[in-house]
C-alpha positions in Angstrom: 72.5 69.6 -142.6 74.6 72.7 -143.8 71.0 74.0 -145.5 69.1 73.6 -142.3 71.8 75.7 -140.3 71.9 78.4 -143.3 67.7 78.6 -143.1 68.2 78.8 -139.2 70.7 80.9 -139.2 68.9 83.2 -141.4 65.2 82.9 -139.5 67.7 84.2 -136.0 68.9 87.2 -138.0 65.5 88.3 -138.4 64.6 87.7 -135.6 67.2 89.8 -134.2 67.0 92.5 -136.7 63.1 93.2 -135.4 64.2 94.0 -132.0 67.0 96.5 -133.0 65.5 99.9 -132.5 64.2 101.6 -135.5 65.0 105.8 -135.2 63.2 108.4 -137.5 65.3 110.8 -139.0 67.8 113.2 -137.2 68.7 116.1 -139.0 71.7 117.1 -136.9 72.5 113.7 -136.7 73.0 113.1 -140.4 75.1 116.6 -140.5 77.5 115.6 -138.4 79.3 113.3 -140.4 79.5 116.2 -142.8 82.3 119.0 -141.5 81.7 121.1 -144.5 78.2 122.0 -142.7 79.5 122.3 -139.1 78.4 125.9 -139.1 75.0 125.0 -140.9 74.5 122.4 -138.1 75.2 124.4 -135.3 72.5 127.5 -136.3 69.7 124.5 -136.9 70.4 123.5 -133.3 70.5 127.4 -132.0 67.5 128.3 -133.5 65.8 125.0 -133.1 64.9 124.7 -136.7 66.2 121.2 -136.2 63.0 120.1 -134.3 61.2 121.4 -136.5 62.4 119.0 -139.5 62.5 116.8 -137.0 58.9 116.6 -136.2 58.0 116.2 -139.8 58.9 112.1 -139.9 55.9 111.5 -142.6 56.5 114.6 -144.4 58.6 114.3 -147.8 61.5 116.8 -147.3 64.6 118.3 -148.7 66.7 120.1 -146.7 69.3 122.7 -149.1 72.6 122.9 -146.9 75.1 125.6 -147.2 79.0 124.6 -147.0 80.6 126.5 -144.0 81.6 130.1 -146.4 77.9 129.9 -147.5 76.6 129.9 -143.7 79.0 132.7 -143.0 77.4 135.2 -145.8 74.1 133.9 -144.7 74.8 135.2 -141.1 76.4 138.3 -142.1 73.4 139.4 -144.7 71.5 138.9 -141.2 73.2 141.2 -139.2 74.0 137.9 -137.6 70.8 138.1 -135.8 69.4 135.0 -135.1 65.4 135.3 -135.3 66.4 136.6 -139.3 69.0 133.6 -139.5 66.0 130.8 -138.4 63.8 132.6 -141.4 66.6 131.7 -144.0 67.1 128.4 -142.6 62.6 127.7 -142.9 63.0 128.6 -146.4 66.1 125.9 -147.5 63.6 123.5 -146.2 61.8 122.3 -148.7 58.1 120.4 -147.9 58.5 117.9 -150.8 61.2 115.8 -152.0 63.5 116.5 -155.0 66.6 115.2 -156.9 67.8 115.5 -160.2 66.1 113.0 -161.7 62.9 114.4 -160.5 63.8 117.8 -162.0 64.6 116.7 -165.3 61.3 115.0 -165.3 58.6 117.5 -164.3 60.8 120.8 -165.0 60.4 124.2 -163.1 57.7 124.2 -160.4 57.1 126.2 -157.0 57.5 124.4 -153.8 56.3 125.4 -150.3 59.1 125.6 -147.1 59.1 125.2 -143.7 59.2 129.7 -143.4 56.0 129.7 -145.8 54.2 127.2 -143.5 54.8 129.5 -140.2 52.7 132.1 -141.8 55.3 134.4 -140.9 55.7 135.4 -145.1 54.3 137.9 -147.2 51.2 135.7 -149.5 53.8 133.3 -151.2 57.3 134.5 -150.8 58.1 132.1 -148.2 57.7 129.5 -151.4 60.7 128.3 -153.6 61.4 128.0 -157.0 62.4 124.8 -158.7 64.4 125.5 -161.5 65.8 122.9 -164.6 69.2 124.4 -165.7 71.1 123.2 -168.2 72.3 119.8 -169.1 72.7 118.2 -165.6 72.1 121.1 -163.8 69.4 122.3 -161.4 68.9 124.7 -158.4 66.5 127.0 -156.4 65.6 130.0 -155.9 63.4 132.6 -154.0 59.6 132.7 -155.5 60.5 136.6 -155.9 60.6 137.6 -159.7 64.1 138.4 -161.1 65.9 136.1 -157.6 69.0 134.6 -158.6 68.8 131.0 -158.8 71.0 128.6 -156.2 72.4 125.5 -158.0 72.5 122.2 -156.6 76.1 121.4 -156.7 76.4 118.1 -154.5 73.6 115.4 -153.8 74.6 114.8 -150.3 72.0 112.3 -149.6 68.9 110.7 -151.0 66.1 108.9 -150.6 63.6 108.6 -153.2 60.1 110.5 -152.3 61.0 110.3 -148.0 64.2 112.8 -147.6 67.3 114.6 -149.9 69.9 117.2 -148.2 71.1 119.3 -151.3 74.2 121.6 -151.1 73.7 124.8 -153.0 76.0 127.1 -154.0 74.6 130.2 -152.6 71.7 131.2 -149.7 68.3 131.9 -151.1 67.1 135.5 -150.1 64.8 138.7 -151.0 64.0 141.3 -149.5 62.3 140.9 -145.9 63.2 137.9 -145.5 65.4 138.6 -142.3 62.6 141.4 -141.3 61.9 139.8 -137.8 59.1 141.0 -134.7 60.1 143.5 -132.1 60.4 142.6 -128.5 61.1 145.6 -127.1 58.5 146.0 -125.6 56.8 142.9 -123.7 53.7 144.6 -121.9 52.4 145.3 -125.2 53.0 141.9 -127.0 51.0 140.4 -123.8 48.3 143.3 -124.0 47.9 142.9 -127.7 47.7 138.7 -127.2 44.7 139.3 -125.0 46.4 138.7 -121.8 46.2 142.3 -119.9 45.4 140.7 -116.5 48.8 138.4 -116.9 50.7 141.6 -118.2 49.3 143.9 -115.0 50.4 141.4 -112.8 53.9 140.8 -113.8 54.6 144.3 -113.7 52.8 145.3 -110.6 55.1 142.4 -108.6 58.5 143.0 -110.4 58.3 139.7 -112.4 57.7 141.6 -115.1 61.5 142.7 -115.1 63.1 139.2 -114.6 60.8 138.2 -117.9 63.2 141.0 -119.8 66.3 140.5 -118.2 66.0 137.2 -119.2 64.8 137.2 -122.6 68.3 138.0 -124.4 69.8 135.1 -122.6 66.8 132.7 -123.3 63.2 133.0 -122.2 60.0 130.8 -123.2 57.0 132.6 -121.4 53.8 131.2 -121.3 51.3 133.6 -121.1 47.4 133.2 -120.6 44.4 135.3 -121.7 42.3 137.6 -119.1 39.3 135.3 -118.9 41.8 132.0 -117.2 42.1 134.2 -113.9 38.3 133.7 -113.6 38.6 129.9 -114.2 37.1 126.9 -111.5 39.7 126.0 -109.0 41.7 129.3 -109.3 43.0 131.1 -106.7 41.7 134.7 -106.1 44.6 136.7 -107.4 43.1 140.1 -106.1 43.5 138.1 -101.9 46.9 136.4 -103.1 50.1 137.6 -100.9 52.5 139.2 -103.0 55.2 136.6 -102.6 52.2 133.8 -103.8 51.6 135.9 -106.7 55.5 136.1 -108.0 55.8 132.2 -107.4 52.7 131.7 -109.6 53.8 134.2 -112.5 57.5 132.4 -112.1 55.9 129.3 -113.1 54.8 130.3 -116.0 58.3 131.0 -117.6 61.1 128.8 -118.1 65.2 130.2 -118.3 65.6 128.7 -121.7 64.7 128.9 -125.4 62.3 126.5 -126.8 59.0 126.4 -129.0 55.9 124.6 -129.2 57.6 122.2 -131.9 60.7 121.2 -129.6 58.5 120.8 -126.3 57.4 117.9 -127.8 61.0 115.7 -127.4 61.3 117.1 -123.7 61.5 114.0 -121.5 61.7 114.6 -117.4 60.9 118.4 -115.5 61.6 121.3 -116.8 63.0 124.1 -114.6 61.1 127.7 -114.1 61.7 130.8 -112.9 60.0 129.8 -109.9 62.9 128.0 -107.6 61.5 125.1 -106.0 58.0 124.6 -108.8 59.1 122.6 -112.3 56.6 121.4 -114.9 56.4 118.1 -117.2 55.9 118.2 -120.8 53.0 116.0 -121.6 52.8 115.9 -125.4 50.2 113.7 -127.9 50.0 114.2 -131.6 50.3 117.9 -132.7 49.0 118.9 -128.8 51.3 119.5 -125.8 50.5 120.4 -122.5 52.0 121.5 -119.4 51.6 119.6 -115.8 52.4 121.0 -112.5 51.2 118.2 -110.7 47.9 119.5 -110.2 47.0 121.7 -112.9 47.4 120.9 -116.3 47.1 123.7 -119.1 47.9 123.0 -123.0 49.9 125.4 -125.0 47.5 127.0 -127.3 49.2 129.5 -130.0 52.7 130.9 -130.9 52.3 135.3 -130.4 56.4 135.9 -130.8 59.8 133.3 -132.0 62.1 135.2 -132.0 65.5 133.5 -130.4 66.2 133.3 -127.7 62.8 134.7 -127.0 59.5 132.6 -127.4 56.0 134.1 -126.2 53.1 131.2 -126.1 49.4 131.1 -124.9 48.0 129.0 -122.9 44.7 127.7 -122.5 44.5 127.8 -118.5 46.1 129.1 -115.3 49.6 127.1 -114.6 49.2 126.7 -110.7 51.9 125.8 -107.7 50.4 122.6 -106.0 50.4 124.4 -103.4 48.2 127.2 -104.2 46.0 125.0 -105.9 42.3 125.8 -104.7 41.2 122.1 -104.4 44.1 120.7 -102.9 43.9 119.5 -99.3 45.1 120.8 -96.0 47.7 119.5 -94.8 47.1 116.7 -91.8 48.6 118.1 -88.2 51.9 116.1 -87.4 50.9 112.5 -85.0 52.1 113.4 -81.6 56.2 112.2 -81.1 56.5 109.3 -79.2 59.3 107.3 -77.4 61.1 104.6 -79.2 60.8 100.8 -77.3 63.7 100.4 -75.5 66.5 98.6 -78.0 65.1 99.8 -80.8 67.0 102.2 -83.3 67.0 106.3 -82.2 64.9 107.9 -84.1 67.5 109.8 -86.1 69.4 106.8 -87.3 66.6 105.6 -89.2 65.8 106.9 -92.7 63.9 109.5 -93.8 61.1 108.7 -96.1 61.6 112.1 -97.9 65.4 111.6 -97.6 65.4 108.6 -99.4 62.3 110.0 -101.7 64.9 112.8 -102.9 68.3 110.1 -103.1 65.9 108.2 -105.2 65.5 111.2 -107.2 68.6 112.3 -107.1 69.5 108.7 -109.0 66.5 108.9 -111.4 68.4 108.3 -115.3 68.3 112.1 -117.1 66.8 112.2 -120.2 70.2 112.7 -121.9 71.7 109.1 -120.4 67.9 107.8 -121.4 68.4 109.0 -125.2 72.5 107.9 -124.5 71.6 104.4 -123.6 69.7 103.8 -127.0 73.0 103.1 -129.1 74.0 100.9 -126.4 71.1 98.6 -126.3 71.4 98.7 -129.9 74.7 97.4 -129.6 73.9 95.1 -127.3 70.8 93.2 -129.5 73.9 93.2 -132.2 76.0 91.6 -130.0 73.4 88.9 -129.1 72.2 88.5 -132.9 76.4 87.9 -133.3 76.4 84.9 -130.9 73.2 83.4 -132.2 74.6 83.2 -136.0 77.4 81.6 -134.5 76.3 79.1 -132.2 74.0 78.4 -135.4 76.8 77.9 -138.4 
């Protein structure tokens, strides 16, 4: 009888364990159980870096951490500039997985990073070296001849062939690696991304100046080439009022920082410059779009990253659903009439959009949606806990 419990017990726990939520890997997560890389953590969520690694679930990885002196160098060598920062913290990650016992195995090799697969480096500098030291020893260092090499000097976690973080003693540089793209001058990283009309326009309205005040504070602009304006179903900009153009070039900017990699985990609107006009994030595979509610455009190409500062391209016009060419005219409003006598006034009863925007208003954010994961988690725990119980 006690064996039958045991085997039942056993086939519940199972059971349970399927229904737990399975997470990929969370860089920032894992850190911060580490304080020793507080300051490591905190520049792969400022530059984003983090979403990059993140994104990478079937890619084997190691990630080489700095303890919190090490960061501090790190930032000072890059004038504490954080574009030059987010090129240091590409290269210590590392697109293939190493330990010790791999090292001692296959010896010295190169190994390509996260900066070398932006395209951003010079042929292969953006590679590292794999180095065998002595005895137990083994480090990394920049693919440049004569680098100095970066020992390993704490395993912090790993997992054979999927993911290792590394401490190394020292950040890997060479020479322009923290040489980063101007911004100075935004008209002519539009002009020179094929997207003249979109640059003529900003300026001749003003928008063109909220785009730069903005960009130090954080900006992601998305920009489209000259040919869009001449698309199906877009409105005549040469006949648009002036205040209908600045509402359409608002919409295609939002007042925060973010790349092509880290649209992808966006869940719920997004705010743009445009007050009253957000967009959704519609994202499958290695392709994301955005969605106004009538249009929808897809984010074709990085021009500029530079944090807090991110220029994309877009395929097509991003218009107000309003503006929108095909969309309907609105219906005249029915004729008021009086209410039966004993019914409710008019004005007591609820509003349809009223109770359309309290029902917004109450929609979960994407932050208690991602919050409430541990506690279903906990929860399926909790039930598996009673099961074995009620079982033994």
């Amino acid at each position: 009888m006690a064996s039958q419990r045991l085997v039942a017990a056993a086939a519940a726990l199972v059971a349970c364990l399927l229904v737990l939520p399975v997470h990929g890997r969370n860089i920032t997560a894992i850190l911060q159980g580490y304080k020793e890389y507080k300051l490591y953590n905190q520049y792969l969520s400022e530059t984003k870096v983090c979403d990059e690694i993140n994104s990478r679930q079937s890619t084997s990885m190691t990630i080489l951490v700095l303890s919190n002196d090490a960061m501090t160098t790190l930032a000072k060598d890059a004038g504490d500039s954080l574009p030059a920062i987010k090129n240091a913290l590409r290269l210590h990650s590392v697109l293939d997985y190493y330990d010790r016992k791999k090292v001692k195995k296959y010896g010295d090799e190169s190994a390509a990073t996260l900066y070398q697969a932006t395209g951003d480096a010079a042929e292969t500098t953006g590679n590292v070296k794999v180095v065998d030291q002595e005895d137990k020893n083994y480090g990394f260092s920049a693919a440049t001849a004569g680098a100095r090499i970066c020992t390993v000097t704490k395993e912090v976690e790993t997992h054979p062939f999927k993911f290792a973080i590394l401490e190394v003693t020292a950040p890997i540089e060479f020479d322009g690696l923290f040489d980063v793209p101007s911004t100075a001058n935004l008209t002519r990283l539009l002009e020179r991304a094929g997207c003249k009309v979109f640059a003529s326009l900003a300026a001749s309205t003003g928008v063109l100046k909220s785009y730069e005040d903005a960009m130090d504070k954080g900006l992601t602009l998305f920009a489209v080439n000259d040919d869009a304006f001449s698309a199906k179903d877009v409105p005549d900009v040469k006949t648009m009022s002036k205040a209908n153009l600045t509402k359409l070039l608002q919409l295609h900017a939002l007042p925060s920082y973010n790349t092509k990699t880290s649209l992808k985990s966006v869940k719920g609107p997004l705010r743009t410059l445009a007050p009253k006009d957000d967009v959704t994030v519609v994202a499958k595979g290695d392709d994301v779009s955005l969605d106004t509610g009538k249009t929808r455009s897809r984010v074709a190409s990085t021009v500029v990253d530079s944090v807090p500062f991110c220029l994309l391209t877009m395929d097509s016009l991003l218009v107000p659903p309003e503006l929108y060419v095909g969309a309907p005219e609105a219906a005249p409003a029915p004729a008021p009439s009086e209410a039966p006598q004993g019914s409710p006034a008019a004005a007591d009863a609820p509003s349809v959009a009223a109770d359309h925007a309290d029902h917004k208003s109450k929609k979960p954010s994407a932050s208690s949606a991602v919050a409430s994961r541990p506690i279903a988690a906990l929860t399926a725990a909790a039930v598996c806990s009673v099961v074995l119980s009620s079982l033994l």
